[in-house]
Every structure is written in C-alpha cells, then in structure tokens.
ZAGUKOL-960199 format. One record per residue: x, y, z of N, C-alpha, C, O in turn; residue in three letters. Coordinates in steps of 0.02 Angstrom, whole numbers, plus 50000, padded with zeros to 5 digits. Atoms other than C-alpha are relative to their C-alpha. Layout:
// residues N
XYZXYZXYZXYZALA
...
// end
This chain:
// residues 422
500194993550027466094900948479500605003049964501145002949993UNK
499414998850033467234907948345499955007349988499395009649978UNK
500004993250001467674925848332500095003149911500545002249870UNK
499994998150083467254933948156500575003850008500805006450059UNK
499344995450014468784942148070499785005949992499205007549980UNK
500074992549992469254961248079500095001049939500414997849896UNK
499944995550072469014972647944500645000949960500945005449989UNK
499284996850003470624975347864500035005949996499565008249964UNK
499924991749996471204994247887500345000549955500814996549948UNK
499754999750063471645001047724500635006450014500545009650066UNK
499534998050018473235011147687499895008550013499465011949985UNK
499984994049992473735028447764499545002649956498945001449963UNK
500134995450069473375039347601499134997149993498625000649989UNK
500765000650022471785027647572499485003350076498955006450075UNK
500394996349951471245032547749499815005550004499275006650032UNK
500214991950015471195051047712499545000849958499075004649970UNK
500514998550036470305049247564499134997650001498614999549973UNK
500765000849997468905039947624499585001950060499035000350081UNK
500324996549931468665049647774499645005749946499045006349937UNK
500374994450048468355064247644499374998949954498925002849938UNK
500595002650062467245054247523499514999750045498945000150023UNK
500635000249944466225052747701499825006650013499325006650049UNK
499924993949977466325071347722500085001450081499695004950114UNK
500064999349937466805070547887500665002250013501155000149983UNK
499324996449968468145081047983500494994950044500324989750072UNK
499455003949936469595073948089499515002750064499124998750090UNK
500565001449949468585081448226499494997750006499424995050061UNK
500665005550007466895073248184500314995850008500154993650063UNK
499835007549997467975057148163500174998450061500024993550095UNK
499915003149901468725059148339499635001550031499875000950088UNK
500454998949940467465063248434499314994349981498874993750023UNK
500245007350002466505046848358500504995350015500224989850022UNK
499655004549989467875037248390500304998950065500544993650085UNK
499884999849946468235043548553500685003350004500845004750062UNK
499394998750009469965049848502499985009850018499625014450035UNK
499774989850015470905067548483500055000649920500204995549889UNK
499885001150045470935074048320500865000249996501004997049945UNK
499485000450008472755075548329500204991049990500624990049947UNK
500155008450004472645054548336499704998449936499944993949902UNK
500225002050078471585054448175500615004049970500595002149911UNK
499784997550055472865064648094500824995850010501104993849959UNK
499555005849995474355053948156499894993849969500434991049957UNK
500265003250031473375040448071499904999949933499994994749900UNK
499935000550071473175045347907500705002349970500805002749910UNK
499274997650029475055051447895500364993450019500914992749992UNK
499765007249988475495033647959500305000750030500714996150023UNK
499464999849943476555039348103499694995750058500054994450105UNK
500055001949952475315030048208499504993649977499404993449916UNK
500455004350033474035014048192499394999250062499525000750120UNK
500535000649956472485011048284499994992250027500254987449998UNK
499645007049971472484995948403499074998650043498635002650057UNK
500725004949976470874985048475499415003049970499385004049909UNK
500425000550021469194989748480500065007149963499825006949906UNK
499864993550036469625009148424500305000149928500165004549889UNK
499915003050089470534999648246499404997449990499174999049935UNK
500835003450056468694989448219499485006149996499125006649946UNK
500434993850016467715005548242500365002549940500125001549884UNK
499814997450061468835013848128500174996849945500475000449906UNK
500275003550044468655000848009499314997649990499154995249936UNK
500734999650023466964999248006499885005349979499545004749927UNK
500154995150002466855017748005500045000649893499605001249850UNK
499884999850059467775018047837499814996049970499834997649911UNK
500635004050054466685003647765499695001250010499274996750010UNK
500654999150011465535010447780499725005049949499935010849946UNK
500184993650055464395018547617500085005350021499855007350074UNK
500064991150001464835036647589499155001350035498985004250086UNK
500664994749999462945039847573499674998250059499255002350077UNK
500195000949937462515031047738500355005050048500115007950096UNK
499704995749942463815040647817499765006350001499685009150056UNK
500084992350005463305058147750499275000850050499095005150090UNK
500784997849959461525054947818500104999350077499595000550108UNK
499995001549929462275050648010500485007850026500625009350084UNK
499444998149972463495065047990499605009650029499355013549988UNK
500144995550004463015080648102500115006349978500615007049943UNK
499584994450037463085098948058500265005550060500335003550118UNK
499564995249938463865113248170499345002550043499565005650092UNK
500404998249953462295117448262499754992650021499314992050064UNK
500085007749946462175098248314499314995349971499114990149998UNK
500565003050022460585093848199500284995549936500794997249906UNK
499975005750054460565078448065499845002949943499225003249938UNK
500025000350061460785084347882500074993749957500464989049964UNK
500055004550022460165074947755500255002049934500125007649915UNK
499744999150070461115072747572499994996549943500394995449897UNK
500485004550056459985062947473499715006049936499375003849889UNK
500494996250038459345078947374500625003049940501215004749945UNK
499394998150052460195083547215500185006449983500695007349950UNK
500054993950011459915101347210500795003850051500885000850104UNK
499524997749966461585112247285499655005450054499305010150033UNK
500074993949945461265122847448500185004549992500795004849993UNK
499834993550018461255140247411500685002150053501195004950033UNK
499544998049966462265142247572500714994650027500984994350082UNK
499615002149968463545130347557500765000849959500934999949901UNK
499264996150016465245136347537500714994149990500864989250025UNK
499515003150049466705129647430500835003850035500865009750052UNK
499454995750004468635133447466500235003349922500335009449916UNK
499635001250054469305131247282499575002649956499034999749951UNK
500454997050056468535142747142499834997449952500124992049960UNK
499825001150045468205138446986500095000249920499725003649885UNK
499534998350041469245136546840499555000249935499014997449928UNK
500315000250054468855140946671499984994449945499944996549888UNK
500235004950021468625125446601499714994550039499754988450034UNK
500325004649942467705119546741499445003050020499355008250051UNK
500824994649956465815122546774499795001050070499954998250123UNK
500174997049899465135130146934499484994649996499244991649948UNK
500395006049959464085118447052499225002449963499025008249960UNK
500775000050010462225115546982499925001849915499395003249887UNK
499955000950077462865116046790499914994949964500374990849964UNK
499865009350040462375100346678500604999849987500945004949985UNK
499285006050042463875089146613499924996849975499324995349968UNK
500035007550030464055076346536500104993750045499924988050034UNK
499915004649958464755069446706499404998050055499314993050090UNK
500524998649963463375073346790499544992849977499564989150027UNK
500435004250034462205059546693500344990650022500014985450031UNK
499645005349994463775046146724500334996150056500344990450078UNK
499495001949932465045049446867499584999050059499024996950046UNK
500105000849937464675048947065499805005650008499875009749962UNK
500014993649975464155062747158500815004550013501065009749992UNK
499274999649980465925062047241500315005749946500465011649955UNK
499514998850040466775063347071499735008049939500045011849902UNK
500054991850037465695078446995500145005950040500235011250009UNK
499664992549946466205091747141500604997750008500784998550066UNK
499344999749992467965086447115500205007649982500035011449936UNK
499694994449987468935100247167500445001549955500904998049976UNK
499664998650043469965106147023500795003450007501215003949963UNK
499334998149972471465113747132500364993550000500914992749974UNK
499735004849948471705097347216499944990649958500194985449979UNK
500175005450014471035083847096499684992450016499784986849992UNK
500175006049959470065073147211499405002450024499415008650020UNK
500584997549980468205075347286500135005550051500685004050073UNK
500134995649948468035090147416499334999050046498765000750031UNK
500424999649967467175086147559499435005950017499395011749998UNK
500604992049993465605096147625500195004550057499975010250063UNK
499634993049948466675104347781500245004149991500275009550021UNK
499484993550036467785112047665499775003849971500165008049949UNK
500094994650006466565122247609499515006650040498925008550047UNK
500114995849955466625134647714500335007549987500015012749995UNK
499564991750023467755150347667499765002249949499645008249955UNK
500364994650038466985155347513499424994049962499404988049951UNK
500375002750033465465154847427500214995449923500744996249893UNK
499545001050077465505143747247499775004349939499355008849939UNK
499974996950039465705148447091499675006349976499915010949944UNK
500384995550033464225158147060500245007050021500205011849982UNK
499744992850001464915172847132500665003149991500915007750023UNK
499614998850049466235173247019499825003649941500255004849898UNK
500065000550099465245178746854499594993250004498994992650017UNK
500465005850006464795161546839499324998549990499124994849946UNK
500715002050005463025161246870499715007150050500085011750070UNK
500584995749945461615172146985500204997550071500454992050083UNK
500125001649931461595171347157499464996350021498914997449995UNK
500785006149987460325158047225499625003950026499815008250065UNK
500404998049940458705162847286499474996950010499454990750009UNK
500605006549984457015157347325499675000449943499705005249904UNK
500265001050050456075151447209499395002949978499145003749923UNK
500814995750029454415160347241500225008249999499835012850012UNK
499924991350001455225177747226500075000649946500665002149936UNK
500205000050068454695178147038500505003349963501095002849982UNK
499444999750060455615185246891500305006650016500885006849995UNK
499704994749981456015202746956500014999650082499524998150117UNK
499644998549918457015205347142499865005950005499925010349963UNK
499994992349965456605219547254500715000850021500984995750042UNK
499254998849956458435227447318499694997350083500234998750107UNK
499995005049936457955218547493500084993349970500674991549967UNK
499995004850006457525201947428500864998049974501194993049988UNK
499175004950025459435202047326500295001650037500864999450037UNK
499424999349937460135208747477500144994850030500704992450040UNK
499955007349957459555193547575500114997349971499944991749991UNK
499895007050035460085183347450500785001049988501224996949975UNK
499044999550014461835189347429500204998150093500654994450113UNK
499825000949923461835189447631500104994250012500644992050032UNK
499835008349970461455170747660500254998349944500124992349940UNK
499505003450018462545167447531500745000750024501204997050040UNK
499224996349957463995175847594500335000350044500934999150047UNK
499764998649931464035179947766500224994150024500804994850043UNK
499595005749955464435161547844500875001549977501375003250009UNK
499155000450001466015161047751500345006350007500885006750036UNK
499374993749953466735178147782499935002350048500215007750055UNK
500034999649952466165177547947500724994950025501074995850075UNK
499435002449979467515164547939500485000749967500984997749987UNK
499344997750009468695171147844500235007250027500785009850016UNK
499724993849946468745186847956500114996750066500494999950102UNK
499715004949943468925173248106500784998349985501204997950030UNK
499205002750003470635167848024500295006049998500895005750013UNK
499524992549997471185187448009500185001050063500755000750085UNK
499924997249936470725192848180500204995050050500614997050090UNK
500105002249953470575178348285499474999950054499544997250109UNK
500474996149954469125184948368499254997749953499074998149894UNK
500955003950021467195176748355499945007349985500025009449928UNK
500554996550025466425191948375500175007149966499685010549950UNK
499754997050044467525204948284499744996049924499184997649905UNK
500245005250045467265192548136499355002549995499325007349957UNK
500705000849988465375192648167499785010249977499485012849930UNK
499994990650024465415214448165500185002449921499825005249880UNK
499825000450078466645213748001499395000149963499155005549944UNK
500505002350026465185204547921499505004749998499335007749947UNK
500734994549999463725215447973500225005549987499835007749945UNK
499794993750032464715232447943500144999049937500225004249905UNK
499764998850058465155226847789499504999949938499565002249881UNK
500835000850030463305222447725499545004650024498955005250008UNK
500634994649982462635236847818500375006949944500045011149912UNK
499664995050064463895248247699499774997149931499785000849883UNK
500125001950057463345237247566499135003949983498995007749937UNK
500614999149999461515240147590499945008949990499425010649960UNK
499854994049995462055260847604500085002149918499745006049884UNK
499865001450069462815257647437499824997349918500014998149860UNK
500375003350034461595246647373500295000749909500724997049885UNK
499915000350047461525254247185500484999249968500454997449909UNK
499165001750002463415252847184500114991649983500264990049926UNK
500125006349976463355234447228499724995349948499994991549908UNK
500335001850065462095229447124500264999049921500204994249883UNK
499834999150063462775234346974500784998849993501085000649942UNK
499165002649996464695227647019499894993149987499474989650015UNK
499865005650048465195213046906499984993950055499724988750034UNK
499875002249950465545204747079500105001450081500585002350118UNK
500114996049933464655209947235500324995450032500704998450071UNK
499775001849933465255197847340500814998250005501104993850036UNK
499355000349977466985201447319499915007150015500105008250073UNK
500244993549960466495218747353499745000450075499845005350111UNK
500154999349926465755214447520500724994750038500784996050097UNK
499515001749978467305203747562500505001650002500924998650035UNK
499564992749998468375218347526499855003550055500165004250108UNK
500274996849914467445227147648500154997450074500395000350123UNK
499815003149929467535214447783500724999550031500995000750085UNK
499215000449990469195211447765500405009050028500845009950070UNK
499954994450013469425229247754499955004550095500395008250115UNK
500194999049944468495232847950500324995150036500494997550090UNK
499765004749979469255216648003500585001750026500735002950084UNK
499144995449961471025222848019500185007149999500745009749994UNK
499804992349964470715240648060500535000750040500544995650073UNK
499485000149952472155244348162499535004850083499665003350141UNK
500264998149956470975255748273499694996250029499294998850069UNK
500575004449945470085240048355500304999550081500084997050133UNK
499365004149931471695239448486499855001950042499954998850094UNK
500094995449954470935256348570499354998550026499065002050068UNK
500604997449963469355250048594499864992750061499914986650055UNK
499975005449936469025242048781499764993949969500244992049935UNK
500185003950003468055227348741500584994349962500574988449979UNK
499705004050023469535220548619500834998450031501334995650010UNK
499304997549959470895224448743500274991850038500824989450046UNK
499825007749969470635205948827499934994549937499494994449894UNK
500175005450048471045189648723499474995649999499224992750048UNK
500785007250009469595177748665500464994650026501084994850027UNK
499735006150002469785159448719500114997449947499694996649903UNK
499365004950060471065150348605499304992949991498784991450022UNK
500435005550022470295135048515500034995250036500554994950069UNK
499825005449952470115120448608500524994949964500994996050002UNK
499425001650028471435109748507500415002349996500355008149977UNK
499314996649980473145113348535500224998849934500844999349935UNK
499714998850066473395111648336499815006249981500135011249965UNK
500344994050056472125122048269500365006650060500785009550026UNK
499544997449967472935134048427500525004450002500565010150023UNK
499344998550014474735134148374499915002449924500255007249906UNK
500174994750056474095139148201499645005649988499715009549941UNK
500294991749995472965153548251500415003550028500265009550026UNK
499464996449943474535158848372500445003049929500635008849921UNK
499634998650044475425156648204499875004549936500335006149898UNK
500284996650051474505165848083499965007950048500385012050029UNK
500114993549955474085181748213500845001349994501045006649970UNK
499195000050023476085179348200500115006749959500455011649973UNK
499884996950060475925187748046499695008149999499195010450027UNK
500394993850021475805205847973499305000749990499094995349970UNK
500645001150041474045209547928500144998749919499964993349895UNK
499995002050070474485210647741500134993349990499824989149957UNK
499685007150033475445196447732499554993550013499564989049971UNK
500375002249992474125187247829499304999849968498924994949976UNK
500524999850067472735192647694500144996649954499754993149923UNK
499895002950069473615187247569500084990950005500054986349963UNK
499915007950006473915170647651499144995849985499004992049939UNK
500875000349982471875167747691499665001349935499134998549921UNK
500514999050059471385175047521500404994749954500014991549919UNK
499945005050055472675162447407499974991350031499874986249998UNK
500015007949988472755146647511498944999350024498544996049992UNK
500254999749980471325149447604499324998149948498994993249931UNK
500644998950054470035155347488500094997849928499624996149891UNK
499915003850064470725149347339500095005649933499975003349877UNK
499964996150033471045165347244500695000049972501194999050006UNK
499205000749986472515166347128500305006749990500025012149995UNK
499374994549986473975177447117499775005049990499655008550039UNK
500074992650025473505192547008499155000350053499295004950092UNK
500704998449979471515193047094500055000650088499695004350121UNK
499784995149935472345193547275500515004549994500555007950045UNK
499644995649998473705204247220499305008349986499355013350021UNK
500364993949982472085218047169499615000050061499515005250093UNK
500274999549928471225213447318500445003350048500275008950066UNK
499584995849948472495219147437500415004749970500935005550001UNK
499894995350024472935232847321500855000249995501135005450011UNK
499504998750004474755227447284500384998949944500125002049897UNK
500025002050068475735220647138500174993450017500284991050072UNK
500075006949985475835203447093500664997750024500664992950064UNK
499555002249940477705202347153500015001750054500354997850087UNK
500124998149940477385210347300499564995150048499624993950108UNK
500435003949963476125199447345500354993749978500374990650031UNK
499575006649998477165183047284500415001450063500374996950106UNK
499664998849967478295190847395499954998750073500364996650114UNK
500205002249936477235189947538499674990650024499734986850072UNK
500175007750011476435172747494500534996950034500504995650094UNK
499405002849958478085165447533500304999750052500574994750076UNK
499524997849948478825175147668499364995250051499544990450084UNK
500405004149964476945168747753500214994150012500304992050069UNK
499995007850001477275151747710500614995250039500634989550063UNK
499295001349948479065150847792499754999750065499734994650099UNK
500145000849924478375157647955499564993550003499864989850043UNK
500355005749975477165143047967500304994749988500264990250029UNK
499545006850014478255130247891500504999250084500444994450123UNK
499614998049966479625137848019499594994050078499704988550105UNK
500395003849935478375133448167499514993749991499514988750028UNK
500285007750006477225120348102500204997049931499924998349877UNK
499935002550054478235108747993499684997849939499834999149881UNK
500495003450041476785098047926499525005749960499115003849918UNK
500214998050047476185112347853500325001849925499975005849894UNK
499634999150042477365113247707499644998049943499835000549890UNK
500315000550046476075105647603499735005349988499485008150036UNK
500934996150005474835117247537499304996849992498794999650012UNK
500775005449976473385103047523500054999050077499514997950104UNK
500215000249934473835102147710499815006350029499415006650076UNK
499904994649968474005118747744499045003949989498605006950020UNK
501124997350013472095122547654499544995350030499004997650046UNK
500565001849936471205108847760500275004350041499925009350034UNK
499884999149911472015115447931499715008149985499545011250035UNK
500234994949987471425131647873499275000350000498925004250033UNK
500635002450000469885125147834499574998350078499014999450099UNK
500165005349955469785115647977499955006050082499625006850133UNK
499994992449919470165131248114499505005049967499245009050005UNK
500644992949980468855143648041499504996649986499114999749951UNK
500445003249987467665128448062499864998750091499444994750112UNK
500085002649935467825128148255499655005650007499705011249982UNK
500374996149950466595134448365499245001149962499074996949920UNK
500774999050060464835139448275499825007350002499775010750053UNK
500084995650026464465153448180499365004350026498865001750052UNK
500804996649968463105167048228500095005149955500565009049959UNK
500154993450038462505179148090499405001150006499044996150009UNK
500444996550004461185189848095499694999149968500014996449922UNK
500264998350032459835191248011500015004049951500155009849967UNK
500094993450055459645200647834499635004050019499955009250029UNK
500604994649979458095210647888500495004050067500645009850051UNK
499634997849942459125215548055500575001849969500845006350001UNK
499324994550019460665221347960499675006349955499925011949960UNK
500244995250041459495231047827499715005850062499705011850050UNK
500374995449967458685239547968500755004550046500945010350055UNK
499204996049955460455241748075500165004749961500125010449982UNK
499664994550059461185250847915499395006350008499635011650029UNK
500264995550026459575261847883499865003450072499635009050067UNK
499984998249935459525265348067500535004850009500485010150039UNK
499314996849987461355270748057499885005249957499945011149972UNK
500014991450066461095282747902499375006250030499285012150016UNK
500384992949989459775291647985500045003350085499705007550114UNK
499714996949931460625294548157500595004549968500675010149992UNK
499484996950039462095300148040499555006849970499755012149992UNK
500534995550026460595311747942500015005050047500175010850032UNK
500184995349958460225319348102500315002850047500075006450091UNK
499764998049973461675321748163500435005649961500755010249986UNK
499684994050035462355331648016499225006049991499325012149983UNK
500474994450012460715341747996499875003150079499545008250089UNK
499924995349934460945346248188500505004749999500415010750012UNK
499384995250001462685352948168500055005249915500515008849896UNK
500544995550055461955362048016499665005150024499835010750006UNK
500394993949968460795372648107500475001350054500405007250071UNK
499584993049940462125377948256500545001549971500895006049995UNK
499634994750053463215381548120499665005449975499965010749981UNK
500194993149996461985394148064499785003550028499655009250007UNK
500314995649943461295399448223500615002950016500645008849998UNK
499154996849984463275403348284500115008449938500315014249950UNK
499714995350046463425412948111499625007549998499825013249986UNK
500664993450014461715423948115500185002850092499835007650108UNK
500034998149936462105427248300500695004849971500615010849960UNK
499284998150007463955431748257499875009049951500035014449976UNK
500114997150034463455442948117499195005550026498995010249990UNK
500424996249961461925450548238500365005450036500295011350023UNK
499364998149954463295455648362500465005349978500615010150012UNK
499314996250013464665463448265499915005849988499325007549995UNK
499934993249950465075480848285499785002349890499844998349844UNK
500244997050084464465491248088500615003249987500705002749926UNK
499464996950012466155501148093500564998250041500554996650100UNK
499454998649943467865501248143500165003250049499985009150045UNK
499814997249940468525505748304500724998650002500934993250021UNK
499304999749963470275508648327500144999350068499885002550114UNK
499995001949901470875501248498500365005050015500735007149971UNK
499654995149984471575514748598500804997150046500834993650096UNK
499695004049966473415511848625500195001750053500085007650066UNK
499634997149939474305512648790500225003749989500365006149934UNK
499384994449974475255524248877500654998949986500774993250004UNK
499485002249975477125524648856500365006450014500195012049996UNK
499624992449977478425536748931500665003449972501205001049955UNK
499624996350058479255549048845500705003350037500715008050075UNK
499304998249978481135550748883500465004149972500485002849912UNK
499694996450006482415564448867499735007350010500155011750017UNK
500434993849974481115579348903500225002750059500064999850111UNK
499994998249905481615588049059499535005150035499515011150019UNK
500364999149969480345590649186499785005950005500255009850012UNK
500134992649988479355607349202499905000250084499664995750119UNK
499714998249935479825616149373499655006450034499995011450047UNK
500314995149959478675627249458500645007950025501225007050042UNK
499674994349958479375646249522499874998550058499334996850083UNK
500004999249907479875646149701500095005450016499905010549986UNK
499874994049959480415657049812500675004649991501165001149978UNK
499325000650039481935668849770500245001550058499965003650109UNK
499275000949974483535668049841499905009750049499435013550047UNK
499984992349998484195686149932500425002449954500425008449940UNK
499704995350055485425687949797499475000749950499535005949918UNK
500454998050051483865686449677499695004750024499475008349979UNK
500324993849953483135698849792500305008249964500085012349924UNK
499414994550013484555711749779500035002849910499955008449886UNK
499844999950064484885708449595499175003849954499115007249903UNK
500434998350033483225711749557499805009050020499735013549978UNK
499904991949970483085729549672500405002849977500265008849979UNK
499534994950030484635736149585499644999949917499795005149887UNK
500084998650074483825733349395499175004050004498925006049951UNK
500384997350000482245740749464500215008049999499935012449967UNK
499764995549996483315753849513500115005749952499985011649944UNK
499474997350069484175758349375499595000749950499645006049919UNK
500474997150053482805757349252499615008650014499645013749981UNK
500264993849971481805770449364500565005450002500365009749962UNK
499344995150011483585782849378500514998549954500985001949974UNK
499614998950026484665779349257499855006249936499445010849937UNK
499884995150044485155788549094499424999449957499004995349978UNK
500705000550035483725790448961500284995449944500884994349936UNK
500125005950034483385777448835500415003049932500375008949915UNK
499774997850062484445777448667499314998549963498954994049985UNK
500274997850075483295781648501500404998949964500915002249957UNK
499734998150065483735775248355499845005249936499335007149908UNK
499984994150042484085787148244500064998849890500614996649874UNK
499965001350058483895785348042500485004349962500315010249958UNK
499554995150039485465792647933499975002149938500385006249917UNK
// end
C-alpha cells in the first residue's frame, strides 16, 4: 500500500492571500483547523510551519476552489451563506472607500464582463481582492455620493420617509454598531450609540434626507453618543464587559481604550474606516494637521505595544478582525422609529406639563399679591444722649424752709416796683 504525496504548502505571503481569496478569517481558519488564530497568523508571517496531519488540512484547505470554499464558509450567526449570486448585498459592508477613479460595487466595467469576481472588488487602498469579513466597518461606496442607498425592489419609484429610513438603517447600523465597539469597547454601549443615533435621525428626518450624505451624518452621531464622557456616571457602565476571548484581539482593545477619545476616532475613522485625512479631519471637527498629528501619535502607541502592527495593511485587518468578534444585535427599523417617536412625545408632554405649572405658579402669584405698597414698619432703636425724665418727689426740709421764707416775703414784703415811662 503506497501512501499518496502531500500537497505542497505554498509560500508565507501566498498563504495569506489565498486564505483571503477564500474569504475566510484567521479565526474561521483556526477553528477549522483546530488551531488558535494566533497559530494561523504565525503561519502566514513564516515565523512558524504547520507539521502532520494539521499541514495536509491546511493544504487542502488552500487548494481548495475559492468558490467551493465561500459556499462552506459560515456567517456570524452560524448559518451557511451562499455566494453564487451576482447581485451585491445591500448590507454588506466594505472597509476601504472608493476612489475617484474607481466605481462603487454593482457598477458595470469593462472588468466586470472579463476579470474574476476576486479581481473586480479589488480593494483600491490595498491592491489585492478584499475579502467578505472585511466588510464590516463601513458601508460601500454608495453612501458616499456614489449611488442610492439599496432597497427593496417592490417599494416602487417613490419612498415613504419610513421605508428610506429602513433602508439607510440596514444599511448602516451593522457597521457602526462596530465601529462604536472599537471606540468604547462595550457590546451594548455600541448597540445604544446606534439606536440613539437613528432615533435622532428619524427626529430630524427632513434634515437627513436632504444631506448630501446621511450616513455620515448618522455616524457622526454615533460616534458622537459613543464617547460621551457622561457614560462613566451611569451605574450599569461602572463594571467592565468581558475582554475578547483572544489574547490578540485583547491586547489591542486594551491598546486602543489606551488612547484619548479623539485620537482614538481619528485612528478608527482613517485606518479603520478608510476615510482620508481632510474628511476625518471635518469629522472630528479639527484641522488637517491636528489630526495628522494625532494619526501618528495613535500609531506609536500601538506600534509601542504591539510591534506587528507597524504595518497599516496589518493594522486594518486586526481592526477589522476585533470589531468582528462576538455577534452583532440591532434592532429593528420599525422598533427604533417607534422608540424615537415614543421619545418625542414623552419629551412633548413633559414640556407642555411644565408649561401649565408655569402658568398656574404665575396666575396664582399675581392672584395673591398685595394692589399697593406697604412700607415695612421699622424696628425700634434706642435713642442715646437724652437724659431721663424724673418724676417730683418729696422735698427735702431745706426745700421746706426755703420755700416758707419766699412765701413769706411775697405776702410781707415791700410793694412791687412799677415801671414807670419817662
């Protein structure tokens, strides 16, 4: 019995790329392979090699067709997507924007008619296909300008403001549910961001609507509730969430929370999201050296603590790759439209309450008050240097005497002078 030969295992660098052309994560790959992803990623940097039956799996793995693989590969709620259909998923999210000489996803080409699938969603930052994990942080192009927002197809030629709500919603919300996961650290802060920021949108609606680019308008917002500084006071955020289960993705959420909030926006909106300089410098409302300024200083601290991030193609998977852990939970559109209009009319009724005991206070006040002045009457005070009035007593015997001799004398003496006129 003769033992067939092993696959040959192709070359670091080629190993990365055809894990991607599979769209499959270092965690999808290790957890088919049985590994850590820290082991797949030692592997494609060539610091490490795979040895018995764990090298023929992962050579078979990687011969194996892309398009077989996409159809085995699950999605974050654990069900089998299929990627036989040529049409783009309204909700599936892109890191890397794109450029102006580069059409948004679901545009004819010329490549379109020729190339691969692979090679027409080449990523234009990066020059090489973009897997389907990586898009996750922002929606594509179309909500750039680019194009409309997707929607359904039987909601005919004019949108009700609900129907484009929900259609800006499930386009939106997954990914800045996870790009408010890489701000805060926190699932369900993240998860709030999102819905406060579409329930202000929905408040705002005609605003919205008519902005060149709502959904950087609602990712302003999120971002915006996301790093409130008032979340610190409130109980529920007082205890830490559980850390990721990988001690990579881990030491880079330890390392990013590291950071200022600004400086940490700015990292998340240019590596992250793929925005460049001047369009996150107005986003975080600063100038464009200011925000170079911070770009960098970011990029030290993580270099500082995690070397291997010094790339920035590494540094945008691993960011990729951490606000892909765990699984997402958004709400419903109908359930945020109703949360918001719920909120505006508890708000309604709470200013038209303090409305009426503002004028009940005032008509009472003005019932009450007196029609004229009254001078207050002031105290007493005591009046010094006066000397005391003294009752007649009793007299003396020389007052006695003194007074018997002038009785005297008036009654007998000499007679009274008359004046006399000369």
């Amino acid at each position: 019995m003769t033992r067939s030969p092993a696959l040959p295992l192709p070359p670091p660098d080629e190993r990365r790329r055809l894990r991607e052309a599979r769209a499959l994560t270092r965690a999808q790959l290790a957890k088919r392979l049985g590994v850590r992803p820290g082991t797949v990623r030692a592997w494609e940097s060539g610091r490490g090699t795979p040895r018995g039956r764990t090298r023929d799996a992962y050579a078979e793995l990687l011969s194996t067709p892309a398009a077989e693989t996409a159809r085995q590969t699950p999605d974050e709620a654990g069900e089998v997507t299929s990627q036989d259909t040529a049409a783009p998923d309204p909700t599936e999210f892109i890191l890397t924007p794109p450029r102006a000489d580069t059409p948004s996803e679901g545009d004819p080409t010329p490549e379109d008619e020729s190339g691969p699938a692979s090679e027409r969603r080449s990523s234009p930052r990066r020059g090489r296909p973009r897997p389907s994990w990586a898009r996750r942080l922002r929606p594509s192009g179309r909500e750039r300008g680019s194009g409309p927002v997707p929607v359904a197809r039987d909601a005919g030629p004019y949108l009700t403001p609900a129907q484009a709500f929900d259609a800006l919603y499930a386009y939106c919300a997954p990914a800045l549910a996870r790009q408010a996961y890489l701000l805060t650290g926190r699932r369900d802060l993240a998860h709030e961001s999102v819905e406060r920021a579409f329930q202000r949108a929905w408040d705002h609606w005609p605003e919205v609507a008519r902005d060149p680019d709502p959904a950087g308008w609602v990712r302003a917002a999120t971002h915006d509730w996301a790093l409130s500084p008032w979340h610190r006071f409130r109980r529920r955020y007082r205890q830490p969430e559980p850390p990721p289960p990988v001690e990579d993705d881990r030491a880079l959420l330890d390392a990013l929370l590291s950071l200022p909030p600004p400086y940490r926006r700015t990292l998340v909106l240019y590596d992250g999201v793929g925005l460049d300089l001047p369009e996150t410098a107005a986003e975080t409302e600063a100038s464009t050296r200011a925000t170079a300024g911070r770009l960098m200083y970011a990029r030290e601290v993580l270099t500082e603590r995690l070397p291997e991030l010094a790339d920035p193609e590494e540094l945008h998977d691993r960011l990729a790759e951490l606000a892909t852990t765990g699984r997402t939970r958004a709400a419903e559109p109908a359930a945020v439209r109703v949360g918001s209009e719920r909120r505006a009319r508890l708000w309604t009724r709470t200013a038209a309450a303090m409305t009426v005991v503002l004028i009940g206070s005032t008509a009472m006040t003005l019932h009450t008050a007196p029609t004229h002045y009254e001078p207050p009457v002031p105290p007493g005070e005591t009046v010094r240097g006066v000397p005391p009035r003294v009752a007649p007593g009793p007299l003396s015997d020389e007052q006695r005497e003194l007074r018997d001799q002038l009785r005297k004398s008036l009654l007998d003496g000499p007679e009274r002078l008359t004046p006399q006129a000369r």
